[in-house]
C-alpha positions as a Markdown table, in Angstrom:
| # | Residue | x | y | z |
|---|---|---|---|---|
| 1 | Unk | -244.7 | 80.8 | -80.0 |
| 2 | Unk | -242.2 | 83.5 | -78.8 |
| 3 | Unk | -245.1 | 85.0 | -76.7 |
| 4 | Unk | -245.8 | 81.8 | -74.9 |
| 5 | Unk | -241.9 | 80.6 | -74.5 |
| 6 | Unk | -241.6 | 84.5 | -72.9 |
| 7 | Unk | -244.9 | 83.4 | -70.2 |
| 8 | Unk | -243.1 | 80.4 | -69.6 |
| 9 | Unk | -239.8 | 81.8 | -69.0 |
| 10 | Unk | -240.8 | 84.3 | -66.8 |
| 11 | Unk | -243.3 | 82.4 | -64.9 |
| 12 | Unk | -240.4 | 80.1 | -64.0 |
| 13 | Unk | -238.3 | 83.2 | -63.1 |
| 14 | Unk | -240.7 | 84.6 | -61.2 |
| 15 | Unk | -241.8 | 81.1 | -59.1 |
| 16 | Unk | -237.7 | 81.2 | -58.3 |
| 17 | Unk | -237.0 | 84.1 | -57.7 |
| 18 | Unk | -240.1 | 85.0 | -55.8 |
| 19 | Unk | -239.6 | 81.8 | -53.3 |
| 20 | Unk | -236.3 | 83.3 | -52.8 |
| 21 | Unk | -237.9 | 86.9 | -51.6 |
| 22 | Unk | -240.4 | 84.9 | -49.5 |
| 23 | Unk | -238.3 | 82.7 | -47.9 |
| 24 | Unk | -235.8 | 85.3 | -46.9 |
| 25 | Unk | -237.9 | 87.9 | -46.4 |
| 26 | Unk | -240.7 | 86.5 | -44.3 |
| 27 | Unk | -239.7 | 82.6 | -43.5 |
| 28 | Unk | -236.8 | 83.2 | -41.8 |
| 29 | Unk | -237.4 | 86.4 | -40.1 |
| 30 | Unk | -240.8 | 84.1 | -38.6 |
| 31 | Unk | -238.4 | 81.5 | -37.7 |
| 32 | Unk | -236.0 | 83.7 | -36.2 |
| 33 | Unk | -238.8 | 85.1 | -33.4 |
| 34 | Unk | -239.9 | 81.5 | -32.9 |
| 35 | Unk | -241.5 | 80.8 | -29.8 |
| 36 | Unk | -240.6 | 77.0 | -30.4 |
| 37 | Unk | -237.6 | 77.0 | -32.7 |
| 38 | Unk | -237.1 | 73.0 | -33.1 |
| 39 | Unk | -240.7 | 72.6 | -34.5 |
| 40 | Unk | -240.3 | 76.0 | -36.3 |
| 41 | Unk | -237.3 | 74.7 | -37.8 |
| 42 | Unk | -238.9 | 71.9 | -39.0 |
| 43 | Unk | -241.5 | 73.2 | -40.7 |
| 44 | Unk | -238.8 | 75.1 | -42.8 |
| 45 | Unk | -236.9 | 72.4 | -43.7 |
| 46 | Unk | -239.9 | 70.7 | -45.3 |
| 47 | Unk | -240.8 | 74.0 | -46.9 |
| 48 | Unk | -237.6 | 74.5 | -48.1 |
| 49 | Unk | -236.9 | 71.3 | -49.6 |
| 50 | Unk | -240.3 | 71.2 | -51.2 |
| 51 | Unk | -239.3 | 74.7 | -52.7 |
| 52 | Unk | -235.5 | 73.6 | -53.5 |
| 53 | Unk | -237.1 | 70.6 | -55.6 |
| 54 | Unk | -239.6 | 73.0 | -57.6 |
| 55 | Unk | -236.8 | 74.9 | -58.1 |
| 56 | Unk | -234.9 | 72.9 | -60.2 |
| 57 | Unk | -237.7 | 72.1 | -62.3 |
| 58 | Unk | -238.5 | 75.8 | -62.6 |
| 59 | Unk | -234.0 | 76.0 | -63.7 |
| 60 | Unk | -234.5 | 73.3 | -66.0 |
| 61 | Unk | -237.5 | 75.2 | -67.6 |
| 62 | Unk | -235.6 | 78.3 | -67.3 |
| 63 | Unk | -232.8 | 76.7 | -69.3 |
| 64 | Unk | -234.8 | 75.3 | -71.8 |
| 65 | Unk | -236.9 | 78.4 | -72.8 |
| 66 | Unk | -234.4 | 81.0 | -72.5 |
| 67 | Unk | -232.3 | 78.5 | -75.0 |
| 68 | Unk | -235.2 | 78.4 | -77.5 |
| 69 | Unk | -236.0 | 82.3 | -76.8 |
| 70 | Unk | -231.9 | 83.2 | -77.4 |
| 71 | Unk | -232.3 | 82.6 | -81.1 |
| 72 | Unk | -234.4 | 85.7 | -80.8 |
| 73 | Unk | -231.7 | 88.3 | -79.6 |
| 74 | Unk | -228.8 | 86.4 | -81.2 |
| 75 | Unk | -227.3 | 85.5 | -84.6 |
| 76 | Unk | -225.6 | 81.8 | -83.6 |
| 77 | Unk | -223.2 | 82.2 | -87.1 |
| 78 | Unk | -222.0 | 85.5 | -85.7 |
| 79 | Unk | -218.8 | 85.8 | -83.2 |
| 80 | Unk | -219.3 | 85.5 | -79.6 |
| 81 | Unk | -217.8 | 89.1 | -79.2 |
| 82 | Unk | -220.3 | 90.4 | -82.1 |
| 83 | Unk | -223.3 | 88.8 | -79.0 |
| 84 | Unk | -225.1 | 91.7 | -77.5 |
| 85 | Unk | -223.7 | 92.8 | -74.3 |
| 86 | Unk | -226.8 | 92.9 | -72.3 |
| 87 | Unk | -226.9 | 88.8 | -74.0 |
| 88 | Unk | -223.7 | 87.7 | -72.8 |
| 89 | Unk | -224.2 | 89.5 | -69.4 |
| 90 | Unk | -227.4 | 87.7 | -68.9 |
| 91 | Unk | -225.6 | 84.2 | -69.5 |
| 92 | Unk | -222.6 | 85.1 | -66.8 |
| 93 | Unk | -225.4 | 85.5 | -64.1 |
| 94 | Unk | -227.2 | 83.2 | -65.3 |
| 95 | Unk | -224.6 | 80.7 | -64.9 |
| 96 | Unk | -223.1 | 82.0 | -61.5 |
| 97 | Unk | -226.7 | 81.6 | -59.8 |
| 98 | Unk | -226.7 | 77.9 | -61.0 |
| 99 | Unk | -223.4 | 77.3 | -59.4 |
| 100 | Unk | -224.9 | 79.4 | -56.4 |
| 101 | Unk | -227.7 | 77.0 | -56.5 |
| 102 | Unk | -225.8 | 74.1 | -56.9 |
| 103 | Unk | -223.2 | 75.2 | -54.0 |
| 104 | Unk | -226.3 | 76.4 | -51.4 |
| 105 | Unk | -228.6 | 72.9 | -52.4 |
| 106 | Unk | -226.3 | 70.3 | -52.9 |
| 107 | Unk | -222.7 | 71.0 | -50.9 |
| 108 | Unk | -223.1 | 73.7 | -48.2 |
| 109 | Unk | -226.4 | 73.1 | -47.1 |
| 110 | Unk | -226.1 | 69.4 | -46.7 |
| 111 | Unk | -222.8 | 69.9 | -44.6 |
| 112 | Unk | -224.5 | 72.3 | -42.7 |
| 113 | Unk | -227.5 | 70.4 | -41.8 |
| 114 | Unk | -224.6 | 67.3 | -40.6 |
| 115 | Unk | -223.0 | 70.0 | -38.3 |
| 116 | Unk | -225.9 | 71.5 | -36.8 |
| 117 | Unk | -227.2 | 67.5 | -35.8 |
| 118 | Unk | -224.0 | 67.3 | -33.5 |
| 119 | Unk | -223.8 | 70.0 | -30.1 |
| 120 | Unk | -221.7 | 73.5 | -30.8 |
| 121 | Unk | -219.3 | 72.5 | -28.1 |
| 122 | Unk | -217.8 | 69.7 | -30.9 |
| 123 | Unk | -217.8 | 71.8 | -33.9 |
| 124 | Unk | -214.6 | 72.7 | -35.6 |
| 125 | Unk | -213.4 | 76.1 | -36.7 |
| 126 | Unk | -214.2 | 74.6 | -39.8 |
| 127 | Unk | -217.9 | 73.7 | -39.0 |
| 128 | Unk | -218.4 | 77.5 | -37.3 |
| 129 | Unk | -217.0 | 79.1 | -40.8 |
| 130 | Unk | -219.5 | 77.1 | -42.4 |
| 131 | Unk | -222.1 | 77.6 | -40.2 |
| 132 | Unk | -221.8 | 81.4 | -40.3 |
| 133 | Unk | -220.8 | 81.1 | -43.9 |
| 134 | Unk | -223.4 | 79.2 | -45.2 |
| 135 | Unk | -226.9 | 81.9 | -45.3 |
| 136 | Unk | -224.2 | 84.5 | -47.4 |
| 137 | Unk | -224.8 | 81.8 | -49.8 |
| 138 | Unk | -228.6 | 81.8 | -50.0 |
| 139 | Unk | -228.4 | 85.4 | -49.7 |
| 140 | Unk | -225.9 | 85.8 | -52.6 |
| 141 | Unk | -228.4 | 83.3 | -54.6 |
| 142 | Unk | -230.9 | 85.6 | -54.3 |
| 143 | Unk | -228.9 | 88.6 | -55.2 |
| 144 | Unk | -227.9 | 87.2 | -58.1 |
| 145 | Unk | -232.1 | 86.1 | -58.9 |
| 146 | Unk | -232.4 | 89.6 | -58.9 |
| 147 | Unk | -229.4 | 90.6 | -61.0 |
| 148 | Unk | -230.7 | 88.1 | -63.8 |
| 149 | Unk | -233.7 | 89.3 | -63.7 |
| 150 | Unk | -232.6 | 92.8 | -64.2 |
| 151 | Unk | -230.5 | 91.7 | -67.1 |
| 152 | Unk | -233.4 | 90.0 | -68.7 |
| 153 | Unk | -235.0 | 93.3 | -68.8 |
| 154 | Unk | -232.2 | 95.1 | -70.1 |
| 155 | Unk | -232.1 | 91.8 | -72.8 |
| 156 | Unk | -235.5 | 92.7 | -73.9 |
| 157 | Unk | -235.0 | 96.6 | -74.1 |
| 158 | Unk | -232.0 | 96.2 | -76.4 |
């Protein structure tokens, strides 16, 4: 059972973390030398909301396994403090990529999206720090894909 849970787990992982890596590193460098940005732009949106749906089946899977696969690396009548480091490091990412996720998907990007539907000339110093704010996000979501994944190596090697 702990073999398949482990397939399962990273097979989410990878599906999340790997759309992020795609979408940054060859969706929106496409869209970015578009030769019609509006249908481009598009095209990304429905990607991107196809993917960001996945994705939270692929977090809830994630969550789920990684729960069931914990009991392997930790003794739940122990301390908290007495957790492996590597353990508890894991679950800090862990929890600041959902927050991320939660932040890029559901509050920035949403904004965003309102902003960008009215001309530059009306925006707000507000909606121009949000605008320019707002792909640090994504990019800091995908950072921290990779940092969890790093830590789930280091989980297994202790």
């Amino acid at each position: 059972m702990y073999i398949f849970l482990s397939w399962v787990h990273l097979t989410a992982a990878i599906f999340w973390v790997g759309g992020m890596l795609f979408l940054s590193f060859v969706a929106v460098p496409l869209l970015k030398s578009s030769a019609d940005p509006a249908q481009d732009q598009r095209w990304f949106l429905r990607v991107a909301r196809r993917f960001r749906a996945l994705v939270w089946v692929a977090i809830a899977v994630l969550v789920i396994t990684g729960a069931l696969l914990l009991s392997n690396h930790v003794d739940f009548s122990a301390s908290f403090s007495d957790w492996l480091p590597s353990v508890i490091i894991k679950l800090v990412l862990v929890f600041l990529l959902i927050v991320t996720s939660v932040l890029h998907d559901r509050i920035i990007g949403p904004k965003v999206r309102g902003i960008k539907q009215k001309a530059s000339v009306d925006w707000s110093t507000r909606d121009r720090l949000l605008v320019r704010f707002a792909p640090w996000i994504g990019r800091m979501t995908m950072v921290l894909g990779l940092a969890v994944v790093f830590a789930g190596a280091l989980l297994v090697r202790s």
